[in-house]
N, C-alpha and C positions, 0 to 999 in steps of 0.2 A: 703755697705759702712761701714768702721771703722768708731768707736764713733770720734767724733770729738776732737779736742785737748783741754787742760781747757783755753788757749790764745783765741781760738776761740770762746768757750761757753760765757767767760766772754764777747767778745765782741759785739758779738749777745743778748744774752739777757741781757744785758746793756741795748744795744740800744732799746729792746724791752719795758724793762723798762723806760726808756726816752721818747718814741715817744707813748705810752699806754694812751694815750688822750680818751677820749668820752663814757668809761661806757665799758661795758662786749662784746657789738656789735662789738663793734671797734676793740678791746681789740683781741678777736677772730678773727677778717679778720686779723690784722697786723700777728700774730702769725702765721695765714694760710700762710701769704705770705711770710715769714723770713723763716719758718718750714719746708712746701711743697714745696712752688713754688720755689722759688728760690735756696736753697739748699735741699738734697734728707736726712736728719736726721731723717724724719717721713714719710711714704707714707699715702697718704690717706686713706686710709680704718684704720690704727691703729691712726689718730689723729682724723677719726670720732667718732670712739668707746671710745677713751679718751675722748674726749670732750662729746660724753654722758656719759659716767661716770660723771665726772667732775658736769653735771645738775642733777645728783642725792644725791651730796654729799652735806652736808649742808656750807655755804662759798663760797665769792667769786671764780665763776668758773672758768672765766678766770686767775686768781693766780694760782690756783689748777690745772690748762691746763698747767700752764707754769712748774708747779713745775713738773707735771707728765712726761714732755718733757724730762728735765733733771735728771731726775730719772732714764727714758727708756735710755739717753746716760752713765750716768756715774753714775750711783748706787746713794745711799743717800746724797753723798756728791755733784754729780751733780744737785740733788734735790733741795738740802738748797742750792747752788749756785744759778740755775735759781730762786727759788721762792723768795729769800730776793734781788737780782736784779729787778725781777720786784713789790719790794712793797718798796726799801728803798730809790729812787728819788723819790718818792709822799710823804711817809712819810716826808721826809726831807724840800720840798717846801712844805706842808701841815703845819709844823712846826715853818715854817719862815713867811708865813701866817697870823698863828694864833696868833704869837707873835705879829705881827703889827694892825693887826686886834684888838689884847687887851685893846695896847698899844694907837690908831689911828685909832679904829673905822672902818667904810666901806673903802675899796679901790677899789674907782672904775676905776680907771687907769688898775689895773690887770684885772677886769672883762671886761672891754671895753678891751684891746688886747686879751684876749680870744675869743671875738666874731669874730674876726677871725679862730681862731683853731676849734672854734665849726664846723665853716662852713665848713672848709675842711675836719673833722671828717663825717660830712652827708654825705659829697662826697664817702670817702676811704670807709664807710659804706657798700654802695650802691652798687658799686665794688664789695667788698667779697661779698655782700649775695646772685648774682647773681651767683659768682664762688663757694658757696657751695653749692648752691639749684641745682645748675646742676651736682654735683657731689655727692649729698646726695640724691636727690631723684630722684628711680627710680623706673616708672611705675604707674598707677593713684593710688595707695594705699599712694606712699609714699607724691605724691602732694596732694591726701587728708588729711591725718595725720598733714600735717604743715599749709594745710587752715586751718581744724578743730582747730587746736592749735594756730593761730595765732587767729582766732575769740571769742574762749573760753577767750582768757585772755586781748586783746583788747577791744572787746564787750561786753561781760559777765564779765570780772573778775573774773574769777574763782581763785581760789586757784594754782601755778603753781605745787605742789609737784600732786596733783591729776591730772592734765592734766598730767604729764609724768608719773603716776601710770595708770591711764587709757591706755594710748600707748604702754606701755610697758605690759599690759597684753592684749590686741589686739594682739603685735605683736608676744607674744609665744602663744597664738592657732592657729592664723593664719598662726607661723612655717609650711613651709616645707620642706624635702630634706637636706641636710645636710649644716652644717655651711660653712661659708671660711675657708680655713688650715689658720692654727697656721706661723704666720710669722716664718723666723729661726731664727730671733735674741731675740724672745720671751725669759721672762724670766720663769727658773723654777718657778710652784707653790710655794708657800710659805706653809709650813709644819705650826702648830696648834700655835709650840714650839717659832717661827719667831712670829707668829702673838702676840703670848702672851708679849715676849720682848718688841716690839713695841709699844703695850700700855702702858706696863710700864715703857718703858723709856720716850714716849712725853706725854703721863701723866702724868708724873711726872714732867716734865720740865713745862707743862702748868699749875699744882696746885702749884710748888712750891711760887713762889711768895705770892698766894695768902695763903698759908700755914706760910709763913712771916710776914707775915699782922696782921694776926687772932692772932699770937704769940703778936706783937707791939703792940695788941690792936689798931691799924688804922682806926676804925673806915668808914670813909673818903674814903681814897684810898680800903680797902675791901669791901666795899658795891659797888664802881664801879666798881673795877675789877670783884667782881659776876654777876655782870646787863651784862657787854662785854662780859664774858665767857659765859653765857647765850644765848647772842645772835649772839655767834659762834656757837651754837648749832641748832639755831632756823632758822638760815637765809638761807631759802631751796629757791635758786629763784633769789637769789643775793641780796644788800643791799635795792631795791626798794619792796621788798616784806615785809620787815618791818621798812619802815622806820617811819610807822601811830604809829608802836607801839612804836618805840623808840622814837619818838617826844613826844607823850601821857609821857613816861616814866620819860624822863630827866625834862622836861617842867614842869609839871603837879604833875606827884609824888616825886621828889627829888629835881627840883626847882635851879638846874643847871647852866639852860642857859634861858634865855627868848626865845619866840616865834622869834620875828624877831633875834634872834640871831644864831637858829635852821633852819631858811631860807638859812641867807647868809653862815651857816657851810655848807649847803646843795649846794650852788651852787661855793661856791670855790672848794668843794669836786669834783663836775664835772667837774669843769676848770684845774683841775691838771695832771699829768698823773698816773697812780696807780690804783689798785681796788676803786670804791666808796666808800664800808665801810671801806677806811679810817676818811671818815668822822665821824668815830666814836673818832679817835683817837685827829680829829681839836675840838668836841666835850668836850673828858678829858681834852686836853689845855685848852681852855677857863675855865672849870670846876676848874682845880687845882690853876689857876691864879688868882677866884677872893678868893683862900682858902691863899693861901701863899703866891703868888706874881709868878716870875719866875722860882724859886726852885720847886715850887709845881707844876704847871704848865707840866715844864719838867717832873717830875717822874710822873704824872698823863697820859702825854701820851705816856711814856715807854710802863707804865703799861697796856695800852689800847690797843698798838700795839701787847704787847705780848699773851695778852690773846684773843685777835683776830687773829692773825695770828700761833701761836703755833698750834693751832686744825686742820689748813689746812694741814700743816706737817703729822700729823697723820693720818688724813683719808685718804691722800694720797698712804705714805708708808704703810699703812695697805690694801686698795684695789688695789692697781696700781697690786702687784702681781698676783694678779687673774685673772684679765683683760683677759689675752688672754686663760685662761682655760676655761674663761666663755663665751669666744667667740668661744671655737672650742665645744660648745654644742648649739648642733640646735634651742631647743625653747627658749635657752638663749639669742642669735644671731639673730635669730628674735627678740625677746625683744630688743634687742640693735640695730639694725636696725630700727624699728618701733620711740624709744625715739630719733634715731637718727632726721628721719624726723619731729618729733615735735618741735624739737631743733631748726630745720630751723623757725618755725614757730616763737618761743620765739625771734629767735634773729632778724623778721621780724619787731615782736609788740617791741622791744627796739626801732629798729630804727625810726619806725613812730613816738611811742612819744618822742624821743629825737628830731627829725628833728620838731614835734609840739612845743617845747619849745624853740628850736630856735627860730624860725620863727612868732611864737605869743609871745606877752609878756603875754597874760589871756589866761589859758587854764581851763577849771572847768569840772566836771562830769557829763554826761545826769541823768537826775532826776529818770530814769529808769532803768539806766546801769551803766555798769561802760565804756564807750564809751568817752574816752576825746574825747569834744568840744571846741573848738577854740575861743576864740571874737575875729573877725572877725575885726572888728575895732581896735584891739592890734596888729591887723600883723605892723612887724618889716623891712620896708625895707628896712634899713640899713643889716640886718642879710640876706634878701633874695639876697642884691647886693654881697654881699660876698659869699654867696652859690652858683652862677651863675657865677662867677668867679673862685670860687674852680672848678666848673667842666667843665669850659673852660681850666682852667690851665692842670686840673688832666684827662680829659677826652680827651680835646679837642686836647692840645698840649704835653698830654703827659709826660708833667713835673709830678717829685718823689710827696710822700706826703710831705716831709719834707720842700723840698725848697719851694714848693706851702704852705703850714703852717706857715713857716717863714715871706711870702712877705703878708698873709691874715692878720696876725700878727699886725705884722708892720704898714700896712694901717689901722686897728681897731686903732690903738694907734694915730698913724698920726690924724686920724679924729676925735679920743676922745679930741685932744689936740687944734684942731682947733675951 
């Protein structure tokens, strides 16, 4: 199939942008299903291998999926089209937000009709993970690889960058036989001379700012923009992999935001649609507003957006090219096969604890493990009557995500108001 037209790109990942509710899980089935299923712009086998990729790049993965999407259609310009579509409706309602949120404290109107969307998000969840696990894993290697992986980081807590370094060298010795061929619409390798550009252009687009700063003397705004670009660096796993350190960070050593303030950035961050470490960006708001007021505020989570989302640009256009060179080498192939089925596993353990935080209001750690435990007397069930409904709607009768989201919506608000 011809790449798609830019009418159509913008209006698919628009909407993927818009409907990109519930965290990296979700975020990935919706994509499967806009991407694969329903139009042929990726086949599976080159969105599994992206989207492993994608888990070994530091930064939200799913952004980095969407970006690599439109890259593979329409070169770099397709690139920075899907990927600031799906980060600049959450930025934008993360913003309006935060301003009210400043301004007016908790809003729980907005989180009580979220608890709708949540519950239809456990639903669509559920949905993809079945339709990738049967198309990602094949044979007892690859169901092993994504139990092991789901109980490592469930269970144990392990580290995720080690759980997908561990898979991925399992699965180049246990290569055999040669790779899949190289799709025809692969692109050439990227020459030393590309790679070198690359860096130095979204390097430089991602230091300049802060290169701006250090000249003003910013103090302020340069100390946060280094903490953000840092932890575009660091966030191998997606923004729940650090969010102990960035709480510890803002909180504790720089003194920010308060504790419960760091809560509810955390849980508007999941009610919105967009990657979660936008919540980095609801974070710099609060941060700049109690410096300046609104002025400050705004350039505070420019600044945070851009030094967090600039790096995804780059690691993208810097690896996306290799992709399929490293796919038509055999112990590379296995390696990317093997992280693939891990992957299944990672996006297994999102969704249980997402579907746990619906569902309990108290969830805490076994004193042993790191195994979220439930209090069992916090279960929610107003959250489980809406779950049970999502997938009568979405299961049962077949109704889209979106109209079933809308009518989950609606009823949370109905009931908040009653």
């Amino acid at each position: 199939m011809s790449a798609p037209n830019w009418s159509e790109m913008t209006r698919i990942f628009g909407r993927i942008g818009l409907l990109s509710f519930g965290g990296p899980a979700a975020q990935i089935a919706l994509m499967h299903r806009e991407l694969v299923e329903e139009r042929p712009w990726l086949d599976e086998d080159s969105y599994l291998r992206a989207l492993s990729l994608c888990m070994l790049l530091p930064g939200p993965e799913a952004m980095q999926l969407a970006t690599y999407a439109g890259w593979r259609m329409r070169g770099v310009a397709g690139g920075l089209l899907a990927g600031l579509l799906f980060v600049v409706p959450g930025a934008i309602v993360i913003a309006v937000l935060a301003l009210g949120y400043a301004y007016f404290g908790q809003l729980p109107l907005v989180q009580a009709a979220f608890l709708g969307i949540k519950a239809a998000v456990i639903v669509v969840v559920f949905q993809a993970l079945s339709k990738v696990a049967g198309k990602a894993l094949h044979g007892v290697q690859g169901w092993a690889l994504a139990l092991l992986s789901f109980l490592a980081l469930f269970v144990f807590g392990l580290p995720f960058p080690l759980i997908i370094l561990a898979a991925g060298l399992w699965g180049m010795i246990a290569a055999r036989g040669t790779a899949s061929p190289v799709s025809n619409n692969a692109h050439t390798p990227a020459r030393a001379v590309h790679s070198l550009r690359t860096i130095a252009i979204w390097g430089g687009l991602w230091a300049a700012p802060l290169a701006a700063l250090w000249a003003l003397d910013d103090q302020f705004l340069l100390q946060l923009g280094l903490f953000f670009s840092k932890l575009a660096v660091v966030t191998f796993g997606g923004a729940y992999a650090v969010l102990a350190y960035m709480t510890q960070t803002v909180v504790q050593d720089f003194g920010w935001i308060t504790t419960g303030q760091m809560i509810d950035a955390l849980g508007l961050a999941e009610t919105t649609p967009g990657p979660l470490i936008l919540v980095t960006e609801f974070v710099a708001l609060l941060a700049g507003f109690a410096q300046t007021g609104v002025t400050g505020a705004i350039t505070a989570g420019l600044l945070a957006l851009w030094v967090t989302f600039t790096p995804c640009f780059l690691w993208i256009f810097l690896a996306g090219p290799y992709l399929e060179q490293i796919s038509a080498q055999p112990r590379l192939a296995g390696a990317l096969r093997a992280i693939t089925a891990a992957v299944v596993g990672v996006i297994a353990n999102l969704s249980v604890w997402f579907a746990l935080h619906v569902l309990f209001d108290q969830v805490h750690g076994s004193a042993a493990l790191a195994l979220p435990i439930p209090e069992w007397s916090s279960f929610n069930g107003l959250a489980a009557t809406f779950t049970i409904a999502a997938a009568v709607l979405m299961l049962g009768l077949k109704r889209g995500f979106v109209l079933s989201m809308t009518l989950l919506a609606l009823a949370a608000l109905v009931f908040a108001l009653l």
